[in-house]
LUMSE-803150 format. One record per atom (N, C-alpha, C, O): atom name; x, y, z; residue in three letters; residue number from 0. Coordinates in steps of 0.1 Angstrom, whole numbers, m for minus. Layout:
// residues N
> CA/X/Y/Z/ala/NUM .
...
//
This chain:
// residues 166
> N/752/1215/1110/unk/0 .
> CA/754/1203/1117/unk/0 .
> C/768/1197/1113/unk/0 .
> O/772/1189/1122/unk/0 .
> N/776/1199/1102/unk/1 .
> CA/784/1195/1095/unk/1 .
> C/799/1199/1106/unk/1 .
> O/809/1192/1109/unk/1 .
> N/794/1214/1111/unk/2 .
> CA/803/1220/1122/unk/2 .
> C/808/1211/1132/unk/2 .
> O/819/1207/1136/unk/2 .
> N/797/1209/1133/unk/3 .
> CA/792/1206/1152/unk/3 .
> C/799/1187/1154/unk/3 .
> O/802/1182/1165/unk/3 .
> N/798/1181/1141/unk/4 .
> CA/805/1169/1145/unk/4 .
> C/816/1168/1147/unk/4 .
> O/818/1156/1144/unk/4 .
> N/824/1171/1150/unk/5 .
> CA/838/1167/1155/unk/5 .
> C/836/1169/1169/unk/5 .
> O/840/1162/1178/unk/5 .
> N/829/1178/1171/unk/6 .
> CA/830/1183/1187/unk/6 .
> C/820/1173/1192/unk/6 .
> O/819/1172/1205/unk/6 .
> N/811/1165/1182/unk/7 .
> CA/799/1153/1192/unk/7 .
> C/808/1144/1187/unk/7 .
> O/803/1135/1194/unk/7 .
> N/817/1139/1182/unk/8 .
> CA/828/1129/1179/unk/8 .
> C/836/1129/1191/unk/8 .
> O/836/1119/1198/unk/8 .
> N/844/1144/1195/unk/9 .
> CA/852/1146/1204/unk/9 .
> C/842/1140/1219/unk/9 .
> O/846/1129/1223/unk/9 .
> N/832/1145/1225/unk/10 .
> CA/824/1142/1236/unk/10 .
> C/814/1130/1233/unk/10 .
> O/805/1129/1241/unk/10 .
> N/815/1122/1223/unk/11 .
> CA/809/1107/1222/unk/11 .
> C/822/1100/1229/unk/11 .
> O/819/1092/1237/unk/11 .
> N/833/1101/1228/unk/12 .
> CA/842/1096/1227/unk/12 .
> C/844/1092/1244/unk/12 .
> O/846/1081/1249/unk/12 .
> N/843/1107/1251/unk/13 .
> CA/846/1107/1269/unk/13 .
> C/832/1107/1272/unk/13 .
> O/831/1110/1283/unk/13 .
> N/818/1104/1265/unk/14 .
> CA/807/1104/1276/unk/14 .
> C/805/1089/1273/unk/14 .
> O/807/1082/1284/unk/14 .
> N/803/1081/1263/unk/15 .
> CA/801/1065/1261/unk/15 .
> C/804/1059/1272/unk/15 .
> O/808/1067/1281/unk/15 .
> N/803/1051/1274/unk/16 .
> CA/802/1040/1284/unk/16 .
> C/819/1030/1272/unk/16 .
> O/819/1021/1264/unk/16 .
> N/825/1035/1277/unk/17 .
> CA/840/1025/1272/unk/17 .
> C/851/1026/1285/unk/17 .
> O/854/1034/1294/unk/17 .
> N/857/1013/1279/unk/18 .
> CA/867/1013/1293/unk/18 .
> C/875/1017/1290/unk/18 .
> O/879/1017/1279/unk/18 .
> N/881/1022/1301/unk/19 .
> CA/898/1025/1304/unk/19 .
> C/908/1019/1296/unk/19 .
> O/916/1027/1291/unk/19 .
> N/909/1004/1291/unk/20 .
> CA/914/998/1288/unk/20 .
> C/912/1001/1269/unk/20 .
> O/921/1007/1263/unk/20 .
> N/904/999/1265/unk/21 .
> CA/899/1007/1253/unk/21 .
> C/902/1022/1251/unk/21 .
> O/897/1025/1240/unk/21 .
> N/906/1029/1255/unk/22 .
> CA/909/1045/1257/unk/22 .
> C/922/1040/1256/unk/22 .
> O/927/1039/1245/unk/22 .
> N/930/1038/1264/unk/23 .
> CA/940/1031/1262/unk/23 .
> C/945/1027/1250/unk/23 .
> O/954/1033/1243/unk/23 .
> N/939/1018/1248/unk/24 .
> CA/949/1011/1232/unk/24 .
> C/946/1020/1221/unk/24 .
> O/953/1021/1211/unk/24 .
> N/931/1032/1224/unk/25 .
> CA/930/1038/1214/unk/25 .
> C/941/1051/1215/unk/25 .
> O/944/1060/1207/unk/25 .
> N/944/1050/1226/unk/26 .
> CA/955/1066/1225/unk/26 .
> C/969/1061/1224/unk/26 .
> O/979/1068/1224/unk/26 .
> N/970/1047/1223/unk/27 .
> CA/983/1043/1220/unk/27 .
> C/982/1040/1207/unk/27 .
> O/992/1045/1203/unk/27 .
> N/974/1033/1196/unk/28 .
> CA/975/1038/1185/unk/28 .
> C/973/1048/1182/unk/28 .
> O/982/1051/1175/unk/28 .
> N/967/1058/1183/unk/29 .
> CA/975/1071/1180/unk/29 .
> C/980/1075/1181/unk/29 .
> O/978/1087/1177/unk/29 .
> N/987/1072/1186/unk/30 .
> CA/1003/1083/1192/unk/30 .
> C/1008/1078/1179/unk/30 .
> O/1014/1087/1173/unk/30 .
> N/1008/1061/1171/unk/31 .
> CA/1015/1057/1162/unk/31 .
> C/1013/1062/1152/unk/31 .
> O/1022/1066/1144/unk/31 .
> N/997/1063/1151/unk/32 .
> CA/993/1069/1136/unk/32 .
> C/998/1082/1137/unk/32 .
> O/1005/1086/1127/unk/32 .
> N/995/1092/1147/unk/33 .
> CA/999/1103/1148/unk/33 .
> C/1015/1105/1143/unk/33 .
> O/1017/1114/1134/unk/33 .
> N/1024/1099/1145/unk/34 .
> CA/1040/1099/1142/unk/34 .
> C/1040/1096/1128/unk/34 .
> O/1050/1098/1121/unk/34 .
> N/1032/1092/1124/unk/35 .
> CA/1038/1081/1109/unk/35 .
> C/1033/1095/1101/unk/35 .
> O/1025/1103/1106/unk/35 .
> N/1039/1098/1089/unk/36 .
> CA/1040/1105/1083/unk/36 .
> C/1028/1099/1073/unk/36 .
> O/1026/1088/1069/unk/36 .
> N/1022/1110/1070/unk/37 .
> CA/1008/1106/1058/unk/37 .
> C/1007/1106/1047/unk/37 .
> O/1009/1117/1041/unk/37 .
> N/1004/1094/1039/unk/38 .
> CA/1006/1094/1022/unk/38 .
> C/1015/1080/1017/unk/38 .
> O/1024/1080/1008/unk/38 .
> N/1011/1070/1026/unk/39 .
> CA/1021/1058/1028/unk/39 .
> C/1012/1045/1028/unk/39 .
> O/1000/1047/1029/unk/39 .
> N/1016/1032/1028/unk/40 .
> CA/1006/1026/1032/unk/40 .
> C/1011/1021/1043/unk/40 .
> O/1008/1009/1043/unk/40 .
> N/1018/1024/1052/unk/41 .
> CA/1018/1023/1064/unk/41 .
> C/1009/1031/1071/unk/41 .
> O/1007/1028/1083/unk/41 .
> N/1003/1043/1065/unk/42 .
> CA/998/1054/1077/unk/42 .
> C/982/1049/1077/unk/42 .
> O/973/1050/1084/unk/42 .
> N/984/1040/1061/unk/43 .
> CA/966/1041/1057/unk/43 .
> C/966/1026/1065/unk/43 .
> O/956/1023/1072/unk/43 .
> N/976/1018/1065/unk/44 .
> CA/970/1003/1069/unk/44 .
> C/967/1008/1088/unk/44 .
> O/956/1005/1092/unk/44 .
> N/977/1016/1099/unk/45 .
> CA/976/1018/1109/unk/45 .
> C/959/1028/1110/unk/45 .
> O/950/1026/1119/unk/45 .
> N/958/1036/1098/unk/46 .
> CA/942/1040/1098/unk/46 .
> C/930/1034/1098/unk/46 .
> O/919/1039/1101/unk/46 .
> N/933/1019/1090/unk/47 .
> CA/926/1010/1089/unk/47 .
> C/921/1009/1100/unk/47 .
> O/910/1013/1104/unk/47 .
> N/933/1003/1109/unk/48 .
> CA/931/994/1118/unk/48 .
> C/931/998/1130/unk/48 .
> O/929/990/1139/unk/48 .
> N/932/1011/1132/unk/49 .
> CA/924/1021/1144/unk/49 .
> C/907/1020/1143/unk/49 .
> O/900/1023/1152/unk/49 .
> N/901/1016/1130/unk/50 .
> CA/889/1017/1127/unk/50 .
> C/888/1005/1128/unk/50 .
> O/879/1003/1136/unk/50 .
> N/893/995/1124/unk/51 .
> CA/885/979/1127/unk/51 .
> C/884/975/1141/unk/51 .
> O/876/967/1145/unk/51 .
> N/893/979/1147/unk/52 .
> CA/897/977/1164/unk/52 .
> C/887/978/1172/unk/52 .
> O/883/990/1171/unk/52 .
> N/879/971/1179/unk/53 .
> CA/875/978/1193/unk/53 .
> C/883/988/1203/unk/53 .
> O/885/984/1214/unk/53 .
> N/885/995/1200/unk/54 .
> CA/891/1006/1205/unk/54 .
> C/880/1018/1209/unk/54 .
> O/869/1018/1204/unk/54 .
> N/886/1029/1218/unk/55 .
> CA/881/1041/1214/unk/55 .
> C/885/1050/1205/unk/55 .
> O/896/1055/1204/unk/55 .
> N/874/1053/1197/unk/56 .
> CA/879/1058/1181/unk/56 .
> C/880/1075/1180/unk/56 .
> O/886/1081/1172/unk/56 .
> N/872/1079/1191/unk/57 .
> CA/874/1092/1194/unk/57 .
> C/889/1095/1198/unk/57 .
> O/896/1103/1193/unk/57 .
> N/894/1087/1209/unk/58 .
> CA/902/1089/1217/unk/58 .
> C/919/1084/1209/unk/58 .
> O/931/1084/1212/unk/58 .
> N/912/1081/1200/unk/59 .
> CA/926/1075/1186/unk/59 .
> C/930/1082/1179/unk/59 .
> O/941/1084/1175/unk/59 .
> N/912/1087/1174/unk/60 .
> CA/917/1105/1163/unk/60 .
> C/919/1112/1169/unk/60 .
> O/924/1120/1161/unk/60 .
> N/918/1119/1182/unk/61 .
> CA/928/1132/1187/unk/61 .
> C/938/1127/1190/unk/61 .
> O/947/1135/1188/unk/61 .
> N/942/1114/1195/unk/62 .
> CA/957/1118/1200/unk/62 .
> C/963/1117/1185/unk/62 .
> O/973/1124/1183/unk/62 .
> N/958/1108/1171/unk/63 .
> CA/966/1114/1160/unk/63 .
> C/967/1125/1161/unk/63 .
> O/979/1129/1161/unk/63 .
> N/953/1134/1160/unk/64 .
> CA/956/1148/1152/unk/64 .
> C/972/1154/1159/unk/64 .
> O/983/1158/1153/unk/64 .
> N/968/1153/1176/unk/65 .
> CA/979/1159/1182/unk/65 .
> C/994/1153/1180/unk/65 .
> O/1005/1159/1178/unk/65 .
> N/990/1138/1181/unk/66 .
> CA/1014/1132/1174/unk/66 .
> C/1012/1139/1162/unk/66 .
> O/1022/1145/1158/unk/66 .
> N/1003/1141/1155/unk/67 .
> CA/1010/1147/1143/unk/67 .
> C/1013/1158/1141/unk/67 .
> O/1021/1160/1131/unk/67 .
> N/1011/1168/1146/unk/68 .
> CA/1019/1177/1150/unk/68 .
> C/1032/1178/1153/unk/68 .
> O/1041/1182/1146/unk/68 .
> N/1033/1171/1171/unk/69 .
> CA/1042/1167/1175/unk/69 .
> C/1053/1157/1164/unk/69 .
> O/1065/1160/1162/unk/69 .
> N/1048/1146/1157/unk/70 .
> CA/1058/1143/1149/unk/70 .
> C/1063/1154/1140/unk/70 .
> O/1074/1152/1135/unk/70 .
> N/1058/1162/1137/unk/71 .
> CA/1068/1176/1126/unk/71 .
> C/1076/1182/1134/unk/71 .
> O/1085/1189/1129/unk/71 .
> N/1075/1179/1147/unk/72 .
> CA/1088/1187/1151/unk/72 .
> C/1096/1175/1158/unk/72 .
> O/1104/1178/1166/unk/72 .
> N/1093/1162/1155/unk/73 .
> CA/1104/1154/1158/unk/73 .
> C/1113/1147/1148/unk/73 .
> O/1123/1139/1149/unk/73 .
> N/1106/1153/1137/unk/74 .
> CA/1109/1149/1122/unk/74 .
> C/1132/1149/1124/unk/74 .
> O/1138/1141/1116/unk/74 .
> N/1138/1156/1130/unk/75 .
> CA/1153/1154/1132/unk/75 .
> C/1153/1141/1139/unk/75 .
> O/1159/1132/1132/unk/75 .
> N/1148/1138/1148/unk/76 .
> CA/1150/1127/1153/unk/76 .
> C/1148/1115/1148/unk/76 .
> O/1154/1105/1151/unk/76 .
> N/1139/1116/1141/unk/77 .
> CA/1130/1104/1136/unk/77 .
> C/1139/1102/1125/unk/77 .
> O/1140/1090/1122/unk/77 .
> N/1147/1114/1117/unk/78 .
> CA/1157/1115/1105/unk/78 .
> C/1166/1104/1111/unk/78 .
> O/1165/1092/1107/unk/78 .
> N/1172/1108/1120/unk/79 .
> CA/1186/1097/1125/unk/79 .
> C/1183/1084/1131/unk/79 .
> O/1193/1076/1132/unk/79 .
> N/1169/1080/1137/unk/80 .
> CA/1165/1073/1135/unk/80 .
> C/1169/1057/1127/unk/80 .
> O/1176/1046/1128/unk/80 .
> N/1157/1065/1119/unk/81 .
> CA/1156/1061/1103/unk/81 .
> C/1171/1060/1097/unk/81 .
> O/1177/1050/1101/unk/81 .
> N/1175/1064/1094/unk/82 .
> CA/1187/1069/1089/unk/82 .
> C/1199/1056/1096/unk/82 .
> O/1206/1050/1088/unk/82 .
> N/1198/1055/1107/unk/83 .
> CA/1206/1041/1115/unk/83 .
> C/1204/1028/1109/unk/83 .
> O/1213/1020/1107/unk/83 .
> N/1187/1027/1108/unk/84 .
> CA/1187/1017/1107/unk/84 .
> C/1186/1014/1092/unk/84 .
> O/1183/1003/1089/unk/84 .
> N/1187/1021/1084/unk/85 .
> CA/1187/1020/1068/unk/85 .
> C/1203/1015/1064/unk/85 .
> O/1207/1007/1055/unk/85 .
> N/1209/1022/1072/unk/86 .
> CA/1220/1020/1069/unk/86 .
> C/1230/1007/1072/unk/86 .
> O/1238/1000/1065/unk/86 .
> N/1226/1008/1086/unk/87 .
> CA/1232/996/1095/unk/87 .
> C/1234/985/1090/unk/87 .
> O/1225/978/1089/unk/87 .
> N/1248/980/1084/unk/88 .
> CA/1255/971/1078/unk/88 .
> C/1248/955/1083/unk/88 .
> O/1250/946/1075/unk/88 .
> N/1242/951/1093/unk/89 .
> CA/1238/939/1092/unk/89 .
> C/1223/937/1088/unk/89 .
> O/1217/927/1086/unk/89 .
> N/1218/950/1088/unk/90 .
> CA/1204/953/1079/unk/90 .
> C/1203/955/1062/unk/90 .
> O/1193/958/1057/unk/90 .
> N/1213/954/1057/unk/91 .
> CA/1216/956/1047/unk/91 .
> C/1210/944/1033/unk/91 .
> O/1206/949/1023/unk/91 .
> N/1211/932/1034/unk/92 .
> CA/1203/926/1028/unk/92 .
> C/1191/918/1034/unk/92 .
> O/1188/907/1030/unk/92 .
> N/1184/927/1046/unk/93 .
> CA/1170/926/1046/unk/93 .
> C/1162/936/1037/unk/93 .
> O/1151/934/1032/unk/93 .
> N/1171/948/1038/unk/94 .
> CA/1165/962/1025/unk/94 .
> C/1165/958/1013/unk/94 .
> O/1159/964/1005/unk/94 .
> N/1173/949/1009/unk/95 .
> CA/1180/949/994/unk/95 .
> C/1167/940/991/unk/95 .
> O/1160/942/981/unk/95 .
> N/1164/930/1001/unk/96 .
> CA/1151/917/998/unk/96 .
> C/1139/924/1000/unk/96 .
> O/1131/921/991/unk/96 .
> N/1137/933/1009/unk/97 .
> CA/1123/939/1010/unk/97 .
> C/1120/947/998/unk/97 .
> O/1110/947/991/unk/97 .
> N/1133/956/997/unk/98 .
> CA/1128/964/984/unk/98 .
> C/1122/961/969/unk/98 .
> O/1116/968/961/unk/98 .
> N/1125/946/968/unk/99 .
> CA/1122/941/954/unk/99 .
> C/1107/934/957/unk/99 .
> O/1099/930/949/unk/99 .
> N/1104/934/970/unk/100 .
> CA/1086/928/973/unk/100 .
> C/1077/937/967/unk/100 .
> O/1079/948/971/unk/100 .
> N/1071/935/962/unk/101 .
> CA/1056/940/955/unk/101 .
> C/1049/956/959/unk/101 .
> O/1045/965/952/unk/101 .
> N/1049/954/972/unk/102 .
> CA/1043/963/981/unk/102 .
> C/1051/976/983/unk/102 .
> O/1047/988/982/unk/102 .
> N/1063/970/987/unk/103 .
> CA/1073/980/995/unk/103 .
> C/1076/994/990/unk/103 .
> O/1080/1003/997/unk/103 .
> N/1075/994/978/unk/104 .
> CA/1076/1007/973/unk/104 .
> C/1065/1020/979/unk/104 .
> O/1066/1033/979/unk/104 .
> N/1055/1012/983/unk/105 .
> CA/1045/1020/986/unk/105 .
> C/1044/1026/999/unk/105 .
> O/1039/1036/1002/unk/105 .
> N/1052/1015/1007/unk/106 .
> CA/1056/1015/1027/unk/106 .
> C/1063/1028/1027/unk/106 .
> O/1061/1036/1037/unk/106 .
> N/1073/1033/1017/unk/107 .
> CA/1081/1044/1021/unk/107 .
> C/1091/1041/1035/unk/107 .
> O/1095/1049/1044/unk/107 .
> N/1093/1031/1034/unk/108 .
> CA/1104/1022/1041/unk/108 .
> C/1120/1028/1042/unk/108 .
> O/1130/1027/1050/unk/108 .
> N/1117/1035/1029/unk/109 .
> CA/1129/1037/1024/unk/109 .
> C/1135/1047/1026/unk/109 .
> O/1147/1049/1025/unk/109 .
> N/1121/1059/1031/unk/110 .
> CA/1126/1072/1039/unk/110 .
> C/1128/1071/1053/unk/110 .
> O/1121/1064/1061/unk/110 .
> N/1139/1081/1058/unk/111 .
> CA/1146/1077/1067/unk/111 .
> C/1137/1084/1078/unk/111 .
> O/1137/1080/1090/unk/111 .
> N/1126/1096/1072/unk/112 .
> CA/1116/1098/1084/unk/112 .
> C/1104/1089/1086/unk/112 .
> O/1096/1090/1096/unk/112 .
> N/1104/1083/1079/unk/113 .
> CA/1088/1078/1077/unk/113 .
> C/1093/1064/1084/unk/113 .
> O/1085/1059/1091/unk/113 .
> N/1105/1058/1082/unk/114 .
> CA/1108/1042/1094/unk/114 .
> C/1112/1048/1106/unk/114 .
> O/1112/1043/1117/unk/114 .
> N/1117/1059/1102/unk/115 .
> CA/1120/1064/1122/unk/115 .
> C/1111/1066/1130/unk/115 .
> O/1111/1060/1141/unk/115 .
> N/1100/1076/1124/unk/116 .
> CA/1091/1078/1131/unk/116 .
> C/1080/1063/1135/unk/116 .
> O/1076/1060/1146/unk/116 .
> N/1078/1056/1120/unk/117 .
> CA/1072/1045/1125/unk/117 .
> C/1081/1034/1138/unk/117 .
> O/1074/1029/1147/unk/117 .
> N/1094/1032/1137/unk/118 .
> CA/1103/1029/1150/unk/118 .
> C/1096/1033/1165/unk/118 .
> O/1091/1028/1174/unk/118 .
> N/1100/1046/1160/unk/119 .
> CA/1095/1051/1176/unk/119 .
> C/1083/1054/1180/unk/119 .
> O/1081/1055/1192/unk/119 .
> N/1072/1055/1168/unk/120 .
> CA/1059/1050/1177/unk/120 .
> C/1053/1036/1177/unk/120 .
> O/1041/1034/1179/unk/120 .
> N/1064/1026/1174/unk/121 .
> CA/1062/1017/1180/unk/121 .
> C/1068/1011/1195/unk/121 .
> O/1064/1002/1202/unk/121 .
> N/1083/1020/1196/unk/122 .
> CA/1083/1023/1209/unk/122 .
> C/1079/1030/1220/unk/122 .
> O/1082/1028/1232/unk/122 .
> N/1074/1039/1215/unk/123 .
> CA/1066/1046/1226/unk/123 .
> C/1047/1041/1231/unk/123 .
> O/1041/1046/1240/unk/123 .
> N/1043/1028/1221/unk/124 .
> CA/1030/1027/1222/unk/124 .
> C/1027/1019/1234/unk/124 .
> O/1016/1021/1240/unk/124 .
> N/1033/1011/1237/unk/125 .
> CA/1036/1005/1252/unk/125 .
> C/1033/1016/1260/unk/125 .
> O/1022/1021/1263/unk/125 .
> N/1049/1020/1265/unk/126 .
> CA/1044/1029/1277/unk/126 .
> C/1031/1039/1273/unk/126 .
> O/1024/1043/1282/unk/126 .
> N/1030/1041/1260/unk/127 .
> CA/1016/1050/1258/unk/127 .
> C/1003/1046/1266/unk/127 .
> O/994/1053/1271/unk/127 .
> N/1005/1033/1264/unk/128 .
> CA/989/1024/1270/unk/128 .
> C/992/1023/1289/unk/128 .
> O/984/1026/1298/unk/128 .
> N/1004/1019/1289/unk/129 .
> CA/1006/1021/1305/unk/129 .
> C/1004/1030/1314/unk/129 .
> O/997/1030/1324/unk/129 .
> N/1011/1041/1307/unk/130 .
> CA/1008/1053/1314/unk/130 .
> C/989/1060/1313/unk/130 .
> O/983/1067/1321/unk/130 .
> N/986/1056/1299/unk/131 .
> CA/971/1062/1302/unk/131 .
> C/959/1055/1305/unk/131 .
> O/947/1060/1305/unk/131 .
> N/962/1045/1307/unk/132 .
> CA/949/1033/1312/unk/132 .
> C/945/1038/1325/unk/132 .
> O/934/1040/1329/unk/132 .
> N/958/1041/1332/unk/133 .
> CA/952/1045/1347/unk/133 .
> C/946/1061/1350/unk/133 .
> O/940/1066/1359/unk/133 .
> N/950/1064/1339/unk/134 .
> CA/951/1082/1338/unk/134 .
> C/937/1083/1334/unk/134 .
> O/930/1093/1337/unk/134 .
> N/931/1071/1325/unk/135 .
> CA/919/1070/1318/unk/135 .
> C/904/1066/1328/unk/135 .
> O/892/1068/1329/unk/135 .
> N/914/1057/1337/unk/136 .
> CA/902/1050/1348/unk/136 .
> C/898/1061/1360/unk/136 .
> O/887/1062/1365/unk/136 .
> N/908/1069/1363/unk/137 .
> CA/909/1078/1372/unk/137 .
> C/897/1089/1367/unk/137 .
> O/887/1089/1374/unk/137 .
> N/898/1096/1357/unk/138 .
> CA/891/1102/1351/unk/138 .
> C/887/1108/1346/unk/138 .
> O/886/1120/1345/unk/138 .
> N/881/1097/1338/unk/139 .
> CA/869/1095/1328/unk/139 .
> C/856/1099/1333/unk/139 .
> O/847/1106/1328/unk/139 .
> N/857/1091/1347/unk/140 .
> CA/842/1094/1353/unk/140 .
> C/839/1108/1356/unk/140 .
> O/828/1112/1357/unk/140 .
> N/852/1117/1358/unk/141 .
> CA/846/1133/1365/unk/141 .
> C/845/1138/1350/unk/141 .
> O/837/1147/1350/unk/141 .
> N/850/1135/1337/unk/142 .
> CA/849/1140/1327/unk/142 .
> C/837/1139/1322/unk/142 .
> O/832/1148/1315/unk/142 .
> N/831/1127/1326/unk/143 .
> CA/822/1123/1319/unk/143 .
> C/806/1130/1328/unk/143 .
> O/795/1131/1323/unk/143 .
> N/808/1132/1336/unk/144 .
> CA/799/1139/1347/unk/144 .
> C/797/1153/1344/unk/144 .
> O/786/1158/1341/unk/144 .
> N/812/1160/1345/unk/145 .
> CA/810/1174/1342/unk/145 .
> C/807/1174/1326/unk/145 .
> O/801/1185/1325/unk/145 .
> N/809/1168/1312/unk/146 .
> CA/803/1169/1302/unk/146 .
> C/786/1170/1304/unk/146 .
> O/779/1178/1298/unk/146 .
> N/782/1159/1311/unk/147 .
> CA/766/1155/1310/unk/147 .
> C/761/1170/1318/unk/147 .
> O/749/1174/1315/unk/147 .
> N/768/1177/1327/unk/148 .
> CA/760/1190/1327/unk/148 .
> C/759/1199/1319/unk/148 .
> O/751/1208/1321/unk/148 .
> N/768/1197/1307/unk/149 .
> CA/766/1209/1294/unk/149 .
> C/759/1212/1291/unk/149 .
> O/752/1201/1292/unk/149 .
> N/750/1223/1286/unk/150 .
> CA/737/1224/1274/unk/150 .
> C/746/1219/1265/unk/150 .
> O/742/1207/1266/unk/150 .
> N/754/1219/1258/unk/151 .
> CA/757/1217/1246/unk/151 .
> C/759/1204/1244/unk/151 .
> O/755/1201/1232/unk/151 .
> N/765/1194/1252/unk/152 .
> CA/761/1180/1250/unk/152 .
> C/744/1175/1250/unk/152 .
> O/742/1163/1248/unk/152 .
> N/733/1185/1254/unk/153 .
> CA/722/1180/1256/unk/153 .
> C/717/1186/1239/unk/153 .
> O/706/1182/1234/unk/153 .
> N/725/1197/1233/unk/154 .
> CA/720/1202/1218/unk/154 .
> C/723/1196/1207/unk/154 .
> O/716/1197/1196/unk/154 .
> N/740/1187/1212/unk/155 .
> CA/742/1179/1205/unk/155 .
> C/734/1169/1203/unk/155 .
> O/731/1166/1191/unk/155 .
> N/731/1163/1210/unk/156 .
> CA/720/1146/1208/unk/156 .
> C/710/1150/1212/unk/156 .
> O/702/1141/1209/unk/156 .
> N/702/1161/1219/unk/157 .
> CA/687/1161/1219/unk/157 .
> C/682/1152/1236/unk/157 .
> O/687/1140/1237/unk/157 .
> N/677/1156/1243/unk/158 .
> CA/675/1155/1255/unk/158 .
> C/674/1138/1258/unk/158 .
> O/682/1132/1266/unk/158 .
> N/663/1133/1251/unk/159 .
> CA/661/1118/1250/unk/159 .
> C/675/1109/1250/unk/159 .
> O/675/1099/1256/unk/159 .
> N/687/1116/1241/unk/160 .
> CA/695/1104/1242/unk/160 .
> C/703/1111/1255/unk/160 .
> O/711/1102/1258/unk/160 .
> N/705/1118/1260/unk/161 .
> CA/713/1121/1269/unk/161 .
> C/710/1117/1284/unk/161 .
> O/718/1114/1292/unk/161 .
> N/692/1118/1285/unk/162 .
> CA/691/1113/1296/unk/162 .
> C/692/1093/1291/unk/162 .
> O/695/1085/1301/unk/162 .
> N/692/1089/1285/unk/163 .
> CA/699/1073/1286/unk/163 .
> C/713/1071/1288/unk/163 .
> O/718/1061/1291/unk/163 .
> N/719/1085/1285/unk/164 .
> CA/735/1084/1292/unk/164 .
> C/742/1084/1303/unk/164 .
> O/753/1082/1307/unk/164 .
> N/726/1089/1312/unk/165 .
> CA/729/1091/1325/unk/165 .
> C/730/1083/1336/unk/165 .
> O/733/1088/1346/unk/165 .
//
């Protein structure tokens, strides 16, 4: 059974009854958590808070798993990034003040992949939600249809809860 949950994780996720709009914010935080590099407490506070969210939580941890991939091979970009704005002469004693705060050692603020990437998945999480809200409402419903004829969504949860899904 230990197997089998990710994949009733993955198809709880598109058979539920959640909106578009929730699928949404959950694939736009992950696109962020996905980018942010892991082992920070930026990656753990954005993990938090994919979990405390009404969001869809299925639909938050794949699109992580997948940015994070994708962020290893953007890791050049996310360098120069990063790298700009560390440097950038009028940012200069906001770093010098942040660095001496309590926390900050821990943000990894300081590496030039780990604020680039967090940079750009905060600009990409916008259009992330724009472009998939509609992508989400469109369908969900034939996804969610052609799942409910699987045996295997019916082996997963057992006949009783599936016919209440229907």
């Amino acid at each position: 059974m230990f197997l089998l949950r990710p994949i009733r994780f993955l198809v709880t996720a598109l058979v539920e009854d959640n909106t578009p709009k929730r699928m949404a914010i959950g694939f736009a935080l992950g696109v962020v958590v996905g980018l942010v590099p892991k082992g920070n407490l930026i990656a753990i506070t954005l993990m938090m808070l994919l979990g405390f969210l009404r969001v869809n939580l299925g639909t938050g941890m794949v699109t992580a798993f997948i940015f994070s991939w994708i962020g290893m091979l953007l890791d050049p970009v996310t360098h120069m990034i990063g790298l700009f704005v560390l440097t950038h002469e009028a940012l200069r004693s906001t770093w010098i003040s942040f660095g001496d705060m309590p926390l900050a050692p821990w943000t990894d603020f300081n590496n030039s992949i780990v604020l680039g990437s967090f940079l750009l998945g905060l600009v990409l999480a916008y259009p992330s939600y724009r472009i998939s809200e509609p992508l989400f409402a469109k369908y969900t419903p034939d996804w969610r249809e052609r799942l409910l004829k699987l045996k295997i969504v019916h082996l997963l949860w057992g006949t009783d809860i599936t016919n209440k899904l229907t």
